[in-house]
MOPAC internal coordinates of N, CA, C and O (Angstrom, degrees):
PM7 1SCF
backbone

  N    0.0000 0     0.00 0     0.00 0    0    0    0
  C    1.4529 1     0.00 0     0.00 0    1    0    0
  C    1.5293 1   108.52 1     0.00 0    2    1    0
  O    1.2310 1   120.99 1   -54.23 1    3    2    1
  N    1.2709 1   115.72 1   125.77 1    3    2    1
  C    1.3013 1   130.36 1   160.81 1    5    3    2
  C    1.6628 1   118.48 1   -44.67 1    6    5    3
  O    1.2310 1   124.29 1   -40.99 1    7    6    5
  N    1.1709 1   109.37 1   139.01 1    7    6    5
  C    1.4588 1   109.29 1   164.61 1    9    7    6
  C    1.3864 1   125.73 1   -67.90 1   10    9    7
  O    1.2310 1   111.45 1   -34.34 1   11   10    9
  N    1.5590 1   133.71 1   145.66 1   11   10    9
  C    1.2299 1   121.15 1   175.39 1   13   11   10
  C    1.7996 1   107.15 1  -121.46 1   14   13   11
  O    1.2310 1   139.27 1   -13.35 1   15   14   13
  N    1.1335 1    80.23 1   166.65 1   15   14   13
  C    1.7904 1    73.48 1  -169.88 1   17   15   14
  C    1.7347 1   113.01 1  -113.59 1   18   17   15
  O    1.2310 1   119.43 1   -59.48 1   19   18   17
  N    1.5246 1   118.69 1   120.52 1   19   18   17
  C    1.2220 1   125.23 1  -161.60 1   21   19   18
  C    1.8974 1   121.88 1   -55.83 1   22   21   19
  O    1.2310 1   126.63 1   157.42 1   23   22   21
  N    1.4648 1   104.86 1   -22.58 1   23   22   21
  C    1.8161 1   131.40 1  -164.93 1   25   23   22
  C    1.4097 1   105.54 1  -156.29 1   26   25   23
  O    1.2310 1   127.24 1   -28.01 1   27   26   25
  N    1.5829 1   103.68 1   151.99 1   27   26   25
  C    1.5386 1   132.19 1  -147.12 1   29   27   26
  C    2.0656 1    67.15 1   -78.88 1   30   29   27
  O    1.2310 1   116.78 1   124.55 1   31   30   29
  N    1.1030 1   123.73 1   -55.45 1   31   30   29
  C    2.0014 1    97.40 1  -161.21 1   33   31   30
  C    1.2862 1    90.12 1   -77.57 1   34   33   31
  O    1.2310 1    97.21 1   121.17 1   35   34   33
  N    0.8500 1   158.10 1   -58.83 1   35   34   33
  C    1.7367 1   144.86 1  -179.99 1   37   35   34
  C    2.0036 1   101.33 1     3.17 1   38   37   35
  O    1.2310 1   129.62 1   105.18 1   39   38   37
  N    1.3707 1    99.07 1   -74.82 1   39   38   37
  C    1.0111 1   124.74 1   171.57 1   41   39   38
  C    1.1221 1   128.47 1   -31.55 1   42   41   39
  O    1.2310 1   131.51 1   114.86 1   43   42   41
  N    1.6782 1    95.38 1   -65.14 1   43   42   41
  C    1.6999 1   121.03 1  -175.75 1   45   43   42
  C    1.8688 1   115.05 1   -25.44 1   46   45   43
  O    1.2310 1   115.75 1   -97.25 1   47   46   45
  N    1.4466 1   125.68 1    82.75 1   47   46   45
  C    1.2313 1   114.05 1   156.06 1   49   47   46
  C    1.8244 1    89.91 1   116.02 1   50   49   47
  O    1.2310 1   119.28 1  -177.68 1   51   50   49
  N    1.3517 1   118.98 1     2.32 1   51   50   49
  C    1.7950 1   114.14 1  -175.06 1   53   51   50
  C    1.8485 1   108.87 1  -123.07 1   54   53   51
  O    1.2310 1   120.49 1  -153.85 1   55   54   53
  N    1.5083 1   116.67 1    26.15 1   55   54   53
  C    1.1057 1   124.04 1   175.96 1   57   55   54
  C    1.0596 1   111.80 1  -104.16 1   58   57   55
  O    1.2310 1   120.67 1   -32.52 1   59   58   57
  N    1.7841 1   116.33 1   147.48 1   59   58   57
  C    1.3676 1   112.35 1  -174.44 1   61   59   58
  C    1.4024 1    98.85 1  -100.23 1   62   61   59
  O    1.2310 1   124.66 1   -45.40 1   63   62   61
  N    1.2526 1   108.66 1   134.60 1   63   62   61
  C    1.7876 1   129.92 1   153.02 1   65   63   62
  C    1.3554 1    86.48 1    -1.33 1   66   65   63
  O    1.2310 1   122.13 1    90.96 1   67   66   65
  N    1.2658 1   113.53 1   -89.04 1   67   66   65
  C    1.6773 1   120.11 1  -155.77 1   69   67   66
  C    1.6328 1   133.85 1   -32.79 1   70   69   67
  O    1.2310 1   129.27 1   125.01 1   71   70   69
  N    1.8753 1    99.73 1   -54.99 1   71   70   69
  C    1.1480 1   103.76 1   152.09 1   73   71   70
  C    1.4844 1   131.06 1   -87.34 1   74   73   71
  O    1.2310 1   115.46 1  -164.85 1   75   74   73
  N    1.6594 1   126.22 1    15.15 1   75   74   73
  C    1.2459 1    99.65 1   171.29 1   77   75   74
  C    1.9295 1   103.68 1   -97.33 1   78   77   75
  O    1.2310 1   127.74 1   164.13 1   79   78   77
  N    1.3148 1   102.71 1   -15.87 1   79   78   77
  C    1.5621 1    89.86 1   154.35 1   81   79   78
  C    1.1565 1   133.69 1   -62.18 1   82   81   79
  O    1.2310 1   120.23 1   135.11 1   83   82   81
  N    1.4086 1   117.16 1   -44.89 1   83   82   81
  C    1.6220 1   100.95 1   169.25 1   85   83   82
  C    1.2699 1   138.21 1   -75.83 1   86   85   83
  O    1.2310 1   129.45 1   177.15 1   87   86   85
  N    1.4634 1    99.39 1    -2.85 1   87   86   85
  C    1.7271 1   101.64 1   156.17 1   89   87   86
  C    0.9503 1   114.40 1   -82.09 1   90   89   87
  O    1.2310 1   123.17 1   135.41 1   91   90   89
  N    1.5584 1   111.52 1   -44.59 1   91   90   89
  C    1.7714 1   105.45 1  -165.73 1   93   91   90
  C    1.9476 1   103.62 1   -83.33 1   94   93   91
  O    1.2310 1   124.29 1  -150.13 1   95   94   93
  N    1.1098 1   109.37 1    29.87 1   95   94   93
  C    1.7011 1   115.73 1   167.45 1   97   95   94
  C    1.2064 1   114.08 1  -118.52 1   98   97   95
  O    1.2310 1   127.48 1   141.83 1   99   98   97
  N    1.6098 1   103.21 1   -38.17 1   99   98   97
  C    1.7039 1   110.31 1   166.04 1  101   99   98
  C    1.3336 1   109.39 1   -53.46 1  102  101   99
  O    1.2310 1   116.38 1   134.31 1  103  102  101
  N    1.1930 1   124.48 1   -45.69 1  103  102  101
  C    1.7957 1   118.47 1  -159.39 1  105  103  102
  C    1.4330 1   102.56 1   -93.28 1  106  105  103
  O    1.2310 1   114.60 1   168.57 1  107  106  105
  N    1.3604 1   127.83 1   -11.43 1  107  106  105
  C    1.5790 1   138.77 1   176.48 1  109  107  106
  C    2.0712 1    93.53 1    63.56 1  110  109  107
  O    1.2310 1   129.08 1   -89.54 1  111  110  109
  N    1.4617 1   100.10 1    90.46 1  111  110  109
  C    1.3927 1    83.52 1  -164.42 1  113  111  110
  C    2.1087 1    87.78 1   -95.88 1  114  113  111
  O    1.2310 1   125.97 1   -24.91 1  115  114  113
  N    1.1879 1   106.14 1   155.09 1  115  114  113
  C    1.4509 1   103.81 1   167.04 1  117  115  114
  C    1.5466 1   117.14 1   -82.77 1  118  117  115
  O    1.2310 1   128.49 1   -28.68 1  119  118  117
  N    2.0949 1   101.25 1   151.32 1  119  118  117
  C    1.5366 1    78.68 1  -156.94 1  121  119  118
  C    1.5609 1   133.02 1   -58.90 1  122  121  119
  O    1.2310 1   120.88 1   170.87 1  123  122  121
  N    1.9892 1   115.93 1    -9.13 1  123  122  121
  C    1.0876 1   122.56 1   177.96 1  125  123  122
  C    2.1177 1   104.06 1   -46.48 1  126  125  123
  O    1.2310 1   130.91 1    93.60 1  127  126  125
  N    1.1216 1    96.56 1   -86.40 1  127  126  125
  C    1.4385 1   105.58 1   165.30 1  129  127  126
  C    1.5919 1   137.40 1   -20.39 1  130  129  127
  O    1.2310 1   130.90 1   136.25 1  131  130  129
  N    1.7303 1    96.56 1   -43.75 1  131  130  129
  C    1.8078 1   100.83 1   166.83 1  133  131  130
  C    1.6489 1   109.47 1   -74.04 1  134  133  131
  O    1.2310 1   109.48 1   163.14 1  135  134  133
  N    0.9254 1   137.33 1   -16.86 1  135  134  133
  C    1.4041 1   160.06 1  -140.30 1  137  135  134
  C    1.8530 1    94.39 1  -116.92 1  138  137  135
  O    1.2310 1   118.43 1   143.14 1  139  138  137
  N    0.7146 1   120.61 1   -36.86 1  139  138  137
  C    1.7344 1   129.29 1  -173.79 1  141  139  138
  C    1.2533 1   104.35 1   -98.03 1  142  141  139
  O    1.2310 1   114.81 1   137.49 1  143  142  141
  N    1.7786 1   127.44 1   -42.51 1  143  142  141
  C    1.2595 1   118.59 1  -178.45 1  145  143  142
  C    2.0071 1    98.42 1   -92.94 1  146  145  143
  O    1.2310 1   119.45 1   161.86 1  147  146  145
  N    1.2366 1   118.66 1   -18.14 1  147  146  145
  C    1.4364 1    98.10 1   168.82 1  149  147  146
  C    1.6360 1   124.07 1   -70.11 1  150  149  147
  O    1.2310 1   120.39 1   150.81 1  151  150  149
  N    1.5197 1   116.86 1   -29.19 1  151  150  149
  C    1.1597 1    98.61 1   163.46 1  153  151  150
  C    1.4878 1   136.67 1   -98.57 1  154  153  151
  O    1.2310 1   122.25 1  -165.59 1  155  154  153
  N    1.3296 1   113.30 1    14.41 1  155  154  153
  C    1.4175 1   126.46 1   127.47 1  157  155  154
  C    1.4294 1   152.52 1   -67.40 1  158  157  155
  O    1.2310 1   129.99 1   145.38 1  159  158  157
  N    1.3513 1    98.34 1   -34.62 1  159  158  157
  C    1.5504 1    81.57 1  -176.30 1  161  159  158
  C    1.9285 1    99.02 1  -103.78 1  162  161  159
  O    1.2310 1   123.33 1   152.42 1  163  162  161
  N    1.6062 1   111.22 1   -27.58 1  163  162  161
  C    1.6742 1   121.81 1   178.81 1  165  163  162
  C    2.0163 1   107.53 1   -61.88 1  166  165  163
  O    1.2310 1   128.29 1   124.37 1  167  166  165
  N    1.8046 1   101.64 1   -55.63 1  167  166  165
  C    1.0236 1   121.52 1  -160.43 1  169  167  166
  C    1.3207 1   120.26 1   -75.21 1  170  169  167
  O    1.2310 1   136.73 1   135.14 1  171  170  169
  N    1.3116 1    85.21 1   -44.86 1  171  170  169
  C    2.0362 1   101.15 1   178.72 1  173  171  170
  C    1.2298 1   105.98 1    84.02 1  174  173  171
  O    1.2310 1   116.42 1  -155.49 1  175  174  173
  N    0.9612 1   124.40 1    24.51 1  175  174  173
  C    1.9619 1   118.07 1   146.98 1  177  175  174
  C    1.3053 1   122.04 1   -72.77 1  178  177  175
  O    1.2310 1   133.20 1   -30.58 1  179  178  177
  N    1.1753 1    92.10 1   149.42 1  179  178  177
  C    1.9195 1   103.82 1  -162.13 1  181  179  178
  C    1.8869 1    90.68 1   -80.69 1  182  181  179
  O    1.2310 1   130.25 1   -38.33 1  183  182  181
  N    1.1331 1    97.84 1   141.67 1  183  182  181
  C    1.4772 1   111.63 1   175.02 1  185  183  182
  C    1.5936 1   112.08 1   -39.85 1  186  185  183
  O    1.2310 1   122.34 1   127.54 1  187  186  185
  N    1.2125 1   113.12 1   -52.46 1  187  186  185
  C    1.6334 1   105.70 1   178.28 1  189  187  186
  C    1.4546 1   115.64 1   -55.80 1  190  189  187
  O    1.2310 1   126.37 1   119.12 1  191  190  189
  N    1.1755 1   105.36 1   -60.88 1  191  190  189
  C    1.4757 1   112.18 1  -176.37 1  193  191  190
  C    2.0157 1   114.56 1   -47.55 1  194  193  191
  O    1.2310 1   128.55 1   153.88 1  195  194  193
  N    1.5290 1   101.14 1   -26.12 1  195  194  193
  C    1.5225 1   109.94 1  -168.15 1  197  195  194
  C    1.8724 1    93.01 1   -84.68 1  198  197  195
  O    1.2310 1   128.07 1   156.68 1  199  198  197
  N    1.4560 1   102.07 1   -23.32 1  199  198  197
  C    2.0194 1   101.36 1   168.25 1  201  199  198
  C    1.1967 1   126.18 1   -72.70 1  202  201  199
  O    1.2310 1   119.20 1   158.31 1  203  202  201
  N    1.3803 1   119.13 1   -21.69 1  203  202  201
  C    1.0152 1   120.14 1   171.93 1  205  203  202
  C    1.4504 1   125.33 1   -80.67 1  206  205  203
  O    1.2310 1   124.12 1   126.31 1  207  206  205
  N    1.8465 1   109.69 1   -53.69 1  207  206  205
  C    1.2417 1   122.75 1   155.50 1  209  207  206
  C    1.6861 1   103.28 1   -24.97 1  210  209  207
  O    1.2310 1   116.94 1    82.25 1  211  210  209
  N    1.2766 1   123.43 1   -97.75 1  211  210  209
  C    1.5538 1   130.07 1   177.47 1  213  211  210
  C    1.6538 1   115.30 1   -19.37 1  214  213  211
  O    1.2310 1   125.69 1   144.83 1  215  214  213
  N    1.4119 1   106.68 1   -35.17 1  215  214  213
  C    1.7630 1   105.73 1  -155.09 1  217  215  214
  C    1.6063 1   114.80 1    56.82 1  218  217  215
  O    1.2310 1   127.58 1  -126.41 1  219  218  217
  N    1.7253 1   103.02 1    53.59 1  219  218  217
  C    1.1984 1    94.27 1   173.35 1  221  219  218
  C    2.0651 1   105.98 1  -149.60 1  222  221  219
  O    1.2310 1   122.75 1   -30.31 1  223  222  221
  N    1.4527 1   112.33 1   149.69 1  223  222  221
  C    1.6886 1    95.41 1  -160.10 1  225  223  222
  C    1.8973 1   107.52 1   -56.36 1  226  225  223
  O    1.2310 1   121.26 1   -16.58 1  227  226  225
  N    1.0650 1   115.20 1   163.42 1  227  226  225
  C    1.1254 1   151.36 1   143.60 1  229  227  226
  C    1.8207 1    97.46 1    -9.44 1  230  229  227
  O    1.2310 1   124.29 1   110.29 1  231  230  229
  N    1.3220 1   109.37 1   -69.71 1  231  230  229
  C    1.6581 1   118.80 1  -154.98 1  233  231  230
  C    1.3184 1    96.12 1   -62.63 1  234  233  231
  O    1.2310 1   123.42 1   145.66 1  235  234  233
  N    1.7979 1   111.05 1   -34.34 1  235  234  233
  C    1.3081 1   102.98 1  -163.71 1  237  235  234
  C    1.8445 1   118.26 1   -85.62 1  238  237  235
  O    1.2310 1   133.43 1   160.58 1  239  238  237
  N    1.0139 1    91.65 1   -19.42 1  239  238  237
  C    1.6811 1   109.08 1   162.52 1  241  239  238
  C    1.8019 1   111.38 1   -82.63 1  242  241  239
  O    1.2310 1   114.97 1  -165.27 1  243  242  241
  N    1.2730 1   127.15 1    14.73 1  243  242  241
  C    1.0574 1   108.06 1   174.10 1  245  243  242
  C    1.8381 1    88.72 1  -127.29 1  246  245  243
  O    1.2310 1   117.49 1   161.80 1  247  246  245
  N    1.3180 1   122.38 1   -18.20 1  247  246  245
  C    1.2495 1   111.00 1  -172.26 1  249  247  246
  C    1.4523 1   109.60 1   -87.38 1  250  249  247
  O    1.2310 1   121.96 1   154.52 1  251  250  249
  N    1.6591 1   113.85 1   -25.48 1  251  250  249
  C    1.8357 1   107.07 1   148.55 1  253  251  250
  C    1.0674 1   121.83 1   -48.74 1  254  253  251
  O    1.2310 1   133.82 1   124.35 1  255  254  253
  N    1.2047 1    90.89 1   -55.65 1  255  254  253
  C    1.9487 1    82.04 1  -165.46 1  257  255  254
  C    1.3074 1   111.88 1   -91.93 1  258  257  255
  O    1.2310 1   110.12 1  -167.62 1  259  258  257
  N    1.6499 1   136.17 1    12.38 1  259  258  257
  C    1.8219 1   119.06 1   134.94 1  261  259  258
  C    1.6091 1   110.35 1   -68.74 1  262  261  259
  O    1.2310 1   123.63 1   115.70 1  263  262  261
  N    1.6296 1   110.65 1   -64.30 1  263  262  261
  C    1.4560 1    91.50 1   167.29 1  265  263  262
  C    1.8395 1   130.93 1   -29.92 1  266  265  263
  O    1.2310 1   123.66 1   113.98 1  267  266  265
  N    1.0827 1   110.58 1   -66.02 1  267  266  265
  C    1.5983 1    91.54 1   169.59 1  269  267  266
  C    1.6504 1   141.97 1   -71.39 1  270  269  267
  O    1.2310 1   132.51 1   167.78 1  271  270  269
  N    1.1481 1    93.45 1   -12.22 1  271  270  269
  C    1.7157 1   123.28 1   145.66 1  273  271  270
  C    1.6567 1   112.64 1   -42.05 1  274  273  271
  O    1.2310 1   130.07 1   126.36 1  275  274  273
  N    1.0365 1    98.19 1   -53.64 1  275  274  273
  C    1.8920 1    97.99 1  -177.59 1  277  275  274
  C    1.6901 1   100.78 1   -82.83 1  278  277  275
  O    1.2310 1   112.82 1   127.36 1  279  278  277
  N    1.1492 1   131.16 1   -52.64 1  279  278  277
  C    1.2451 1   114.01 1   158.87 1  281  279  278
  C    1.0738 1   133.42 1   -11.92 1  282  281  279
  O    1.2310 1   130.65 1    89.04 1  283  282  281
  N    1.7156 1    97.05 1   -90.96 1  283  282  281
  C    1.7331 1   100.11 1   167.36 1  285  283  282
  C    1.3460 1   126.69 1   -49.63 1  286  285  283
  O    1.2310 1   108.13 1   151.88 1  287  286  285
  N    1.3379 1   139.78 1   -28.12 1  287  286  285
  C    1.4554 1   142.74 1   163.20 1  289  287  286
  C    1.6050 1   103.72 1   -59.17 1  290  289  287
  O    1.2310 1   119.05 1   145.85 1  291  290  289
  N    1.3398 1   119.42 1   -34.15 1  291  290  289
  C    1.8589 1   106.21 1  -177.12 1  293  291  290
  C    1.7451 1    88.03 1   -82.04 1  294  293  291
  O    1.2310 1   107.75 1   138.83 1  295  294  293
  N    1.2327 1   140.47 1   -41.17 1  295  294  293
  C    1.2624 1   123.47 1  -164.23 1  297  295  294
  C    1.4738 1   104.71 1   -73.46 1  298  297  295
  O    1.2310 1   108.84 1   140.65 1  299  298  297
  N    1.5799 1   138.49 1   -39.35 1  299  298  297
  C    1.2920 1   129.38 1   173.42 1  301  299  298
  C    1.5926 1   115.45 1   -58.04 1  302  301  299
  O    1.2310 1   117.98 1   127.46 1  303  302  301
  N    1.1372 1   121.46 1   -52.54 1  303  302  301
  C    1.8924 1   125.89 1  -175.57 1  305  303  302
  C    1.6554 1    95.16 1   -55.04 1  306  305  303
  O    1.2310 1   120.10 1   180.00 1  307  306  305

């Protein structure tokens, strides 16, 4: 069994390519959104810093990347 990771920085920067595509294909993310969780969960930028990059709040970079958070947690178990 794969490890799953409890929080969006847990994560932050320890996902493989592989599965964050098939989450982020499962959830059909738009590219704003694939773009916010790639340089979070691939890149390892801290969520704030990835809001600013974007020009977009905080909440909305954290509610991608729990949503794809549960993804990737059903694809690791």
């Amino acid at each position: 069994m794969s490890r799953t990771f409890e929080t969006v920085s847990a994560a932050c920067g320890r996902v493989s390519r592989a599965v964050f595509a098939k989450a982020a294909r499962r959830r059909s993310l738009s590219f704003e959104s694939y773009r916010i969780a790639d340089e979070v969960f691939l890149k390892g930028y801290r969520q704030a810093t990835v809001a600013r990059h974007a020009g977009v709040s905080r909440q909305r970079v954290h509610s991608v990347c729990r949503e794809l958070l549960e993804e990737i947690n059903k694809h690791l178990q």
